[in-house]
C-alpha positions in Angstrom: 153.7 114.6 125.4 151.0 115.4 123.0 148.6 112.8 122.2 147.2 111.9 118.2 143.8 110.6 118.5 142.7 109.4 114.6 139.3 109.2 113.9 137.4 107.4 111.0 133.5 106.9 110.3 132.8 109.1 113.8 135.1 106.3 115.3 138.3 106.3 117.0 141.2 103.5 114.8 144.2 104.4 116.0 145.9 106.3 118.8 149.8 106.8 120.4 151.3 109.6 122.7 154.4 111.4 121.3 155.7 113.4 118.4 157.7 110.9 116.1 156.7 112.1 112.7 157.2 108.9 110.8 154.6 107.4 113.3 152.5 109.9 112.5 152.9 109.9 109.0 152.1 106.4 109.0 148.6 106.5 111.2 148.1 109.0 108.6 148.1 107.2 105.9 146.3 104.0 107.0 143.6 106.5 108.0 143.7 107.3 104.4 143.4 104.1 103.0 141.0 102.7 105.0 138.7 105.8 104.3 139.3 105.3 100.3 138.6 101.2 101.0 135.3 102.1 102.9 134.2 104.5 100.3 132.1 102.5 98.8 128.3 102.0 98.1 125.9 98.7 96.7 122.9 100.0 95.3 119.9 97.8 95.3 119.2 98.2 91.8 123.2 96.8 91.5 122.4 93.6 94.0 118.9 92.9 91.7 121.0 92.9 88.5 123.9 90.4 90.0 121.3 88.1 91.1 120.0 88.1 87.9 122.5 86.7 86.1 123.8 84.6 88.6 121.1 83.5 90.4 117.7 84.0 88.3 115.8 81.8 91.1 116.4 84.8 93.5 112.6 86.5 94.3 112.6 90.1 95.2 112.0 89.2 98.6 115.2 87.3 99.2 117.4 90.0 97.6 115.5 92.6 99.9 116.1 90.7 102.6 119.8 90.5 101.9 120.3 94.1 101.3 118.4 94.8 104.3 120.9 92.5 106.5 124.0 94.6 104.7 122.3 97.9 106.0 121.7 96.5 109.3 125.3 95.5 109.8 126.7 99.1 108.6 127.3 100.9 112.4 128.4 104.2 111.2 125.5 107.0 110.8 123.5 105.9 108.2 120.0 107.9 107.9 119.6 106.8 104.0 119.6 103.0 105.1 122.3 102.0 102.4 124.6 99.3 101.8 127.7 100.9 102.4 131.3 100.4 103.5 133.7 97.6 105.0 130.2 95.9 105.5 129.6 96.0 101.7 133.1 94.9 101.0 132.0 91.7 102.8 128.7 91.0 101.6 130.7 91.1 98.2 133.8 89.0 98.7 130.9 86.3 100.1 128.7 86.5 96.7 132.7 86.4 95.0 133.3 83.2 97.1 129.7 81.7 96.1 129.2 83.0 92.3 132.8 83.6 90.8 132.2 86.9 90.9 130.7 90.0 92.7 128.5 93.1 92.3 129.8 96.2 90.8 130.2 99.2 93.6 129.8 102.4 92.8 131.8 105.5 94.8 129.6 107.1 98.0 131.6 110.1 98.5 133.4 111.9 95.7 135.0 115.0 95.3 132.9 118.3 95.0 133.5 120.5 91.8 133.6 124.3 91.9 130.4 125.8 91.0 129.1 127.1 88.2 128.7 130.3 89.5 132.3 130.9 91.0 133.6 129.5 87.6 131.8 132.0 85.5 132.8 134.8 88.4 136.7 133.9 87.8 136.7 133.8 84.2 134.9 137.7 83.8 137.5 138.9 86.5 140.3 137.2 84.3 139.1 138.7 81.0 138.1 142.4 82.3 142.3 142.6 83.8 143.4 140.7 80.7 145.3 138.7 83.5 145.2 134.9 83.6 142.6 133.7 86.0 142.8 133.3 89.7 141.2 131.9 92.4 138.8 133.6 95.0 140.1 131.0 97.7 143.4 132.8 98.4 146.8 131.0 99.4 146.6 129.2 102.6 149.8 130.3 103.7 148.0 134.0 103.5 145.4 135.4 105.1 142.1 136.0 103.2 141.7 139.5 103.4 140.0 140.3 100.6 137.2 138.4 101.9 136.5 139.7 105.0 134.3 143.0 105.5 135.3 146.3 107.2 133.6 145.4 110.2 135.4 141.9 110.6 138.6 144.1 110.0 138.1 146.5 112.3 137.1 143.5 115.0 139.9 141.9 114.4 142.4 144.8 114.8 140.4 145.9 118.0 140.9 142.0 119.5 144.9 142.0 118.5 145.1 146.1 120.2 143.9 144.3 123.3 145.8 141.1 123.2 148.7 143.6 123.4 147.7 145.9 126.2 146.8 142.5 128.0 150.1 140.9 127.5 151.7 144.0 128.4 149.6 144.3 131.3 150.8 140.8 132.9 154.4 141.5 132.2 154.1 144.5 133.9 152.8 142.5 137.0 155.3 139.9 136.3 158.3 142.0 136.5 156.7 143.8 140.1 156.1 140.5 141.5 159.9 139.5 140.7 161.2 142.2 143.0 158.2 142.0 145.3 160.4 139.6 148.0 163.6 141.3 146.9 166.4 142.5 149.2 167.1 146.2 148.9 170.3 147.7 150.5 169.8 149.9 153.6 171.9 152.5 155.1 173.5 150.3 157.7 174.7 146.2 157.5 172.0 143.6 157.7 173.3 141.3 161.0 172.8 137.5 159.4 173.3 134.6 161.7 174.4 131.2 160.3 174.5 128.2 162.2 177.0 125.8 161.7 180.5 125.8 160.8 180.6 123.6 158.5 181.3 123.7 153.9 178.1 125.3 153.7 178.1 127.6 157.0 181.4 129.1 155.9 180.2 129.4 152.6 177.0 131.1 153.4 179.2 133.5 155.7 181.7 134.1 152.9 179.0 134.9 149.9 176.7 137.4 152.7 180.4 139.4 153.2 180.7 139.6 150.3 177.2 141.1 149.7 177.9 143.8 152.2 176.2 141.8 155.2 177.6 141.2 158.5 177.9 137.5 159.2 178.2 136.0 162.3 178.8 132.1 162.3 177.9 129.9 165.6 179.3 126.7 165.8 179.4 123.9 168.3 
């Protein structure tokens, strides 16, 4: 059975053997929410401004100290040292519980816009045809031709020309190797002795006559 193994954060959350597509559907989707839930970042500049209006007596020291202890807690990679995540989440619902209310988060990942350049590119090939504008990034369910080079075009023709030959080659060997221990008719009867008179003597004796054998049955 083929096993789904859902990672998060570098982190395995969830894993099951099989192929029931509701199940699957469903990891999916917790995966999903629990990535949008965790995408979130306090800034220290955010933390200084809470504390100071709802807890002016709050030196720089003890907010530091309490944004370092959020950045200590965050186990994912985390090579800017921030304030990030479920652990984040925490560190607010506590100041929530304390204050009445908790610092503002601001998004850590967001989606990436197209760039200027490949904007600009689209609309001069849209007004030069006088066709409406389309996209450079193909249709997934095509291949991207169009952006590959002659020489990955040729490679890649060469690679399917001898994926061919190859698979041609092995069923070649496969169909040789089916009538390698094969019985061939000869000129004269093959003499076959079956011991045992028995259901499957008699049968065995019956079926080889039939083949053009000469049977000969010993029984007790």
């Amino acid at each position: 059975l083929p096993t789904f193994k859902f990672f998060l954060g570098g982190r395995k959350v969830n894993e099951f053997s099989g192929a029931g597509e509701q199940q699957l559907r469903q990891f999916t989707q917790d995966v999903i929410q629990k990535a949008e839930w965790e995408n979130v970042m306090l800034p220290m500049e955010n933390l200084v401004s809470y504390y100071g209006q709802q807890d002016a007596s709050k030196t720089s020291k003890d907010i530091e100290k309490v944004y370092k202890k959020c950045v200590d807690q965050v186990k994912d990679d985390n090579p800017d040292k921030l304030c990030v995540g479920a652990v984040a989440r925490n560190l607010a619902k506590s100041l929530k519980k304390k204050y009445g209310s908790g610092p503002e988060f601001e998004t850590r990942f967001v989606p990436e816009e197209p760039s200027t350049n490949e904007q600009s590119d689209d609309k001069k090939a849209g007004e030069g045809s006088g066709s409406p504008k389309k996209s450079n990034k193909g249709n997934a369910d095509k291949p991207n031709l169009h952006l590959a080079t002659k020489e990955q075009l040729l490679a890649e023709i060469e690679s399917r020309l001898d994926a061919e030959r190859d698979a041609q080659v092995e069923e070649e060997e496969d169909d040789d190797a089916e009538f390698e221990h094969g019985w061939e008719p000869s000129e004269w009867p093959e003499r076959v002795t079956i011991i045992g008179g028995g259901p499957a003597g008699l049968s065995a004796a019956i079926y080889a006559a039939r083949a053009g054998l000469k049977p000969v049955v010993v029984a007790p």
